[in-house]
Backbone bond lengths (Angstrom), bond angles and torsions (degrees), N, CA, C in turn:
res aa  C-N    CA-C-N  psi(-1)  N-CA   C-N-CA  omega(-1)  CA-C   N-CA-C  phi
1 X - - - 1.439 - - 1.524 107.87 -
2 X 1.404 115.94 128.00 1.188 120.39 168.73 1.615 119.55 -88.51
3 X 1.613 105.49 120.42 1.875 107.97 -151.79 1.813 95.74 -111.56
4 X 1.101 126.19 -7.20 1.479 113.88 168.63 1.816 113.06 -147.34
5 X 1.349 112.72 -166.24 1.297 109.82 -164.09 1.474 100.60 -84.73
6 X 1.492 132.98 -7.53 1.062 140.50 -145.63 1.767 84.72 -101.61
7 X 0.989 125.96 -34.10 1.750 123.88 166.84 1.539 74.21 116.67
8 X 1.152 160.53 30.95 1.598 126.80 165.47 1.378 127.02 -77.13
9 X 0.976 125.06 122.97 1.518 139.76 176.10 0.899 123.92 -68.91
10 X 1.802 144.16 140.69 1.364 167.18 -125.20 1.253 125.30 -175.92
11 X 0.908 137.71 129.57 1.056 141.50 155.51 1.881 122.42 -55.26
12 X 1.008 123.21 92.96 1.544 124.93 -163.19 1.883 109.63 -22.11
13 X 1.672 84.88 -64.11 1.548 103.68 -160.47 1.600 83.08 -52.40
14 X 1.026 147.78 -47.78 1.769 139.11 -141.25 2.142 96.67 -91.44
15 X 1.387 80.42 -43.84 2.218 77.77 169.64 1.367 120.04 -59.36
16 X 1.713 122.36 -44.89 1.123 122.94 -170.58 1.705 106.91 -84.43
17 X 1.541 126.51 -32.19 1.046 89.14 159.22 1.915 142.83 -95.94
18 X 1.180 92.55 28.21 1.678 93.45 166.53 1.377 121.92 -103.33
19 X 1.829 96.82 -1.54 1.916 101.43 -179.67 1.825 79.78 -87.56
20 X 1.309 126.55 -35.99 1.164 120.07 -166.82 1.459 118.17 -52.42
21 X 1.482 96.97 -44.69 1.661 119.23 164.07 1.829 110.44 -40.28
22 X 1.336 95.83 -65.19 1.220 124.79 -148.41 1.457 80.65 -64.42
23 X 1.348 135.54 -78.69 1.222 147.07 -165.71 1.476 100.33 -47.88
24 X 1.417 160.79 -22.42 1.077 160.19 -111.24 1.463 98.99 -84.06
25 X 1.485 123.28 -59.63 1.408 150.40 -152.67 1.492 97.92 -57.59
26 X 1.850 100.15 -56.73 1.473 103.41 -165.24 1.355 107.70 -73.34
27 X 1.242 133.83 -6.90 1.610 138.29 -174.38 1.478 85.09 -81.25
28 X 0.994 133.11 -65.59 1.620 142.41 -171.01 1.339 89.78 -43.45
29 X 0.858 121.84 -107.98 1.730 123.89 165.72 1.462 123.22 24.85
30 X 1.467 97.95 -56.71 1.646 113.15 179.32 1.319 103.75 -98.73
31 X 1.030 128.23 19.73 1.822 119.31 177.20 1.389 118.22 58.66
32 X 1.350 125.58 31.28 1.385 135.19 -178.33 1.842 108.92 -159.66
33 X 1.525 94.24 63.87 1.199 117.03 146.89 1.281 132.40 -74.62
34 X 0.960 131.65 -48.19 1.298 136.52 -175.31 1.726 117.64 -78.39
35 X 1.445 103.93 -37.36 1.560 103.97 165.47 1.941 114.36 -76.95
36 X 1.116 113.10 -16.79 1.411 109.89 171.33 1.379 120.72 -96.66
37 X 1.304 119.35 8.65 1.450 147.18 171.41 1.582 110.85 -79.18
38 X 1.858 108.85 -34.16 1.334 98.16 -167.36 1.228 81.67 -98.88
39 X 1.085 165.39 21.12 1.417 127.01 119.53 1.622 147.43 -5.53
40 X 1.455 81.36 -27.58 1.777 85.92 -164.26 1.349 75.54 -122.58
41 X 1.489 153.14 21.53 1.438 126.33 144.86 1.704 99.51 -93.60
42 X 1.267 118.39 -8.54 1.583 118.20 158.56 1.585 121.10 -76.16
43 X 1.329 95.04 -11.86 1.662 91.81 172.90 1.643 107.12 -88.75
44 X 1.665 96.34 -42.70 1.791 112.70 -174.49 1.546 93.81 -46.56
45 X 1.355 110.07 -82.47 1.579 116.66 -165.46 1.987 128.43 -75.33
46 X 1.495 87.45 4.92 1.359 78.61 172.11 1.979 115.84 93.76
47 X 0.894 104.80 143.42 1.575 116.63 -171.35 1.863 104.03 -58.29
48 X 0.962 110.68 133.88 1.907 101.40 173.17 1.617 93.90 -35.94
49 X 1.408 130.57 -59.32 1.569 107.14 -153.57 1.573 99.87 -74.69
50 X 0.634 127.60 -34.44 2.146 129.71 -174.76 0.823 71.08 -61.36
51 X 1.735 152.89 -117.87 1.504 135.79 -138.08 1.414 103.08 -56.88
52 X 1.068 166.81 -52.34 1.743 132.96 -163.76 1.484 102.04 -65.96
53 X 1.228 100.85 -46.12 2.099 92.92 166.72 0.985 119.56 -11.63
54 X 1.669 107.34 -75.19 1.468 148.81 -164.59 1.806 88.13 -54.99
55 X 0.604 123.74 -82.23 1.691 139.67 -157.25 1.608 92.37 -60.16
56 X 1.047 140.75 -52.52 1.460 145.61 139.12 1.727 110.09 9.62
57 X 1.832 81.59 -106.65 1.421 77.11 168.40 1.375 150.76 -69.71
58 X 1.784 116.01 4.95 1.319 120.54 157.10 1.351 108.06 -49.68
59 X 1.819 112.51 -60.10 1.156 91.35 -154.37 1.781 98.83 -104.90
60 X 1.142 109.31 75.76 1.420 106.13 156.44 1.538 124.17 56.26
61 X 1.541 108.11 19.21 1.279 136.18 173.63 1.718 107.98 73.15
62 X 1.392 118.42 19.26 1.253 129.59 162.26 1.630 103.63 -65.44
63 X 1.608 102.10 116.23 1.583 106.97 -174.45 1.333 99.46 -105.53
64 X 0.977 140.27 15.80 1.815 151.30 127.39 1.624 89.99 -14.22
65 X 1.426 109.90 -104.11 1.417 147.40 171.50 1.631 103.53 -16.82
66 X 1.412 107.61 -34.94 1.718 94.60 -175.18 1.781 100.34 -94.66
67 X 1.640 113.84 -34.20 1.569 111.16 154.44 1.663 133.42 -39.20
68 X 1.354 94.45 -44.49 1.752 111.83 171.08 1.784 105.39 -57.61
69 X 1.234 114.14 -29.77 1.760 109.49 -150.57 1.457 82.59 -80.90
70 X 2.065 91.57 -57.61 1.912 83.30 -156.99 1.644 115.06 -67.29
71 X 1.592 126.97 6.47 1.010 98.83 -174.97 1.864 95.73 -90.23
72 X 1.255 114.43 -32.21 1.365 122.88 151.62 1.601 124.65 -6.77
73 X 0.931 92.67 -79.31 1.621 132.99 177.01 1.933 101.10 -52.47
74 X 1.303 104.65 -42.49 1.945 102.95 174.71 1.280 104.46 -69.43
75 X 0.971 126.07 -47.53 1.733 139.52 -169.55 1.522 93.46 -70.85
76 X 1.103 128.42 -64.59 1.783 119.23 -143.29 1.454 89.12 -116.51
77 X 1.276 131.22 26.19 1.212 117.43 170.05 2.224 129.71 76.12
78 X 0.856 110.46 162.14 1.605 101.49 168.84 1.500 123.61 -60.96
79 X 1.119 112.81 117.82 1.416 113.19 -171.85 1.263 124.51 108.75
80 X 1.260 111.58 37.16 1.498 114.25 -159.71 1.537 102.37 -115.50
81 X 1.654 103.46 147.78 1.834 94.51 -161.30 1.137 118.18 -36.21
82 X 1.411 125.31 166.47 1.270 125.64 145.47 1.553 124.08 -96.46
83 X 1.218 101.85 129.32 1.927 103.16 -160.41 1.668 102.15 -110.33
């Protein structure tokens, strides 16, 4: 990602979470701290599709196994084991 006029380059995941940082106060502010917090367990664990990937190719591209996660994943939220 290119983040100023100067052309410097970033790594997305590492820009968005220090605006996440950065932004922290004003989320507080608006009473939605805690949902703008999991942001960065979307950075930790990866985009929904990077994890069904992930779960994918564990199991040998049996999409059973990636059905099992996301219904997983509705119930217990993002980040929920992988079984």
């Amino acid at each position: 990602m290119i983040t100023d006029e100067g052309g410097t380059q970033r790594l997305i995941r590492e820009h968005v979470s220090e605006l996440v940082d950065e932004l922290a106060p004003v989320a507080v502010d608006l009473d939605c701290a805690a949902e703008f917090a999991a942001v960065h367990e979307i950075l930790d664990a990866g985009a929904g599709y990077e994890r069904q990937l992930k779960i994918a190719d564990a199991a040998a591209g049996d999409l059973r196994e990636v059905v099992h996660h996301v219904i997983r994943e509705f119930r217990s939220g993002p980040g929920a084991p992988v079984v």
